[in-house]
C-alpha atoms as one frame of an Amber mdcrd trajectory, in Angstrom:
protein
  62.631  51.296 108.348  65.114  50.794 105.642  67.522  47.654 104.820  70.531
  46.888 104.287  71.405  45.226 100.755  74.457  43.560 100.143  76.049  41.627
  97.170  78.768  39.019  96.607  79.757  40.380  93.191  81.192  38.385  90.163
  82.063  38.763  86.441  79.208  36.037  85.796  76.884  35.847  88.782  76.257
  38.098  91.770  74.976  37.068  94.840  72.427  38.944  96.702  71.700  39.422
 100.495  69.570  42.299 102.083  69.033  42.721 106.454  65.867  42.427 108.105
  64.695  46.071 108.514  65.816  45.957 112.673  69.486  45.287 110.126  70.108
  42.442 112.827  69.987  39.803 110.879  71.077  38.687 107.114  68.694  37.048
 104.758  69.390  35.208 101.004  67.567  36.969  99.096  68.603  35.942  94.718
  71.589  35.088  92.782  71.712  36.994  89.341  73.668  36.742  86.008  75.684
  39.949  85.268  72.883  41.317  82.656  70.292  40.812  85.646  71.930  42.652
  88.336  71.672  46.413  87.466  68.030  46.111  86.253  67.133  44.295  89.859
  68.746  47.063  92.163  66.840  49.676  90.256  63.154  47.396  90.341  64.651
  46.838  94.039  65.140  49.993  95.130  61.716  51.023  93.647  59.742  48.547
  96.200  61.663  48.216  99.291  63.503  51.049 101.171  67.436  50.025 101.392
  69.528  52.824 103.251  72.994  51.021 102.504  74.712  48.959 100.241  78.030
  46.765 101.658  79.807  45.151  98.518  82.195  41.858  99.180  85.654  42.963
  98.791  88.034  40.053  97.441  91.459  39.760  98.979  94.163  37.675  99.250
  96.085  36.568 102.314  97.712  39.293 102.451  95.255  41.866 102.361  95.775
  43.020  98.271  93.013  43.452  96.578  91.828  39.543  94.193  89.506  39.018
  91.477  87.901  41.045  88.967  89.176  44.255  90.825  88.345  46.581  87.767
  84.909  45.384  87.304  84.286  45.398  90.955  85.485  48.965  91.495  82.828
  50.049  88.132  80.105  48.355  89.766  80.943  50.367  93.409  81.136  53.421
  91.409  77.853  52.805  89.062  76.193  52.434  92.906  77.603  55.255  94.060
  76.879  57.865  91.201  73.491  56.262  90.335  72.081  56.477  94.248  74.038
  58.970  96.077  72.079  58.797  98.816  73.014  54.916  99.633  76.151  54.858
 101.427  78.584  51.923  99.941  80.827  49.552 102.161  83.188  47.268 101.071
  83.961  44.515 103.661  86.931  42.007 103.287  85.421  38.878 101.874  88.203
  36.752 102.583  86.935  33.061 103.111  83.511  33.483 102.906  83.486  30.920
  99.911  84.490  28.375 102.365  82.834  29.278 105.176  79.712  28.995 102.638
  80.482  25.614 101.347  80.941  24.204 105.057  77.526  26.204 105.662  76.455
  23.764 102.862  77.707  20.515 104.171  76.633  21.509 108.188  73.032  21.945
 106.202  73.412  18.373 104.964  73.529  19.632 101.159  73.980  17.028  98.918
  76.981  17.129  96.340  75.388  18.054  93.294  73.914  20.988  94.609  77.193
  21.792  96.495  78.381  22.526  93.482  75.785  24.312  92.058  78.095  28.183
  92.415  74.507  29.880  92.669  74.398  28.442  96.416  77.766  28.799  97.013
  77.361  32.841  95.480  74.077  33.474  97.615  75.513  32.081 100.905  78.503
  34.039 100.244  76.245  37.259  99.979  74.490  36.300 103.456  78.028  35.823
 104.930  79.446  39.260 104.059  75.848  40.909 104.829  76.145  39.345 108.320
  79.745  40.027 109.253  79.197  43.860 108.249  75.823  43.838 110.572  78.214
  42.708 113.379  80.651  45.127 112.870  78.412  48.095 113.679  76.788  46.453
 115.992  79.883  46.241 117.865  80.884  50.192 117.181  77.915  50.497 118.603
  78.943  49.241 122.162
């Protein structure tokens, strides 16, 4: 059975989150500098099976579209044209940052590494990962 691999995507650092193969549950899985993360998918792709990709969409309150929206929207296309076959979802990442660092302090993570971003980035990636997983679970009531 095939995954589900999901990112938390940034200028600098992406974070990375892929499903169990059941795609019930969301696992960490790396954080990467920007000159890592293309080279990864493709060594990725080449040893585990991954049927979808679901890309953190940044947003504001309001619902427009935050963040490095150009660089983003290459990346989504670069997946897109490069596998073909991998369907791409965006999903609303609104929050997740938070909901990450109180992740963080519920774990009993100590300051310093609170404010290490990598955490806060790979977190992040499990976050969007999991809320997409619910999502179809629930179209598929």
């Amino acid at each position: 059975m095939a995954r589900i691999l999901a990112f938390d995507f940034g200028t600098k650092r992406t974070g990375l989150a892929v499903s169990d193969e059941g795609k019930s549950f969301a696992f960490p899985l790396t954080v990467l500098n920007a000159a890592e993360l293309l080279p990864f998918v493709q060594d990725y792709l080449k040893k585990e099976k991954v049927d979808t990709f679901v890309v953190g969409e940044p947003k504001h309150l309001s619902g427009e579209l935050s963040g490095p929206r150009e660089a983003l929207n290459n990346f989504v296309r670069y997946l897109e044209k490069q596998y073909p076959n991998i369907p791409v979802h965006r999903v609303d990442e609104r929050f997740t940052s938070s909901m990450a660092m109180q992740t963080m302090i519920s774990m009993g993570t100590s300051k310093k590494q609170r404010a290490q971003k990598e955490h806060t980035d790979q977190i992040s990636a499990v976050i969007i990962l999991q809320s997409y997983l619910e999502q179809q679970s629930f179209r598929r009531m």
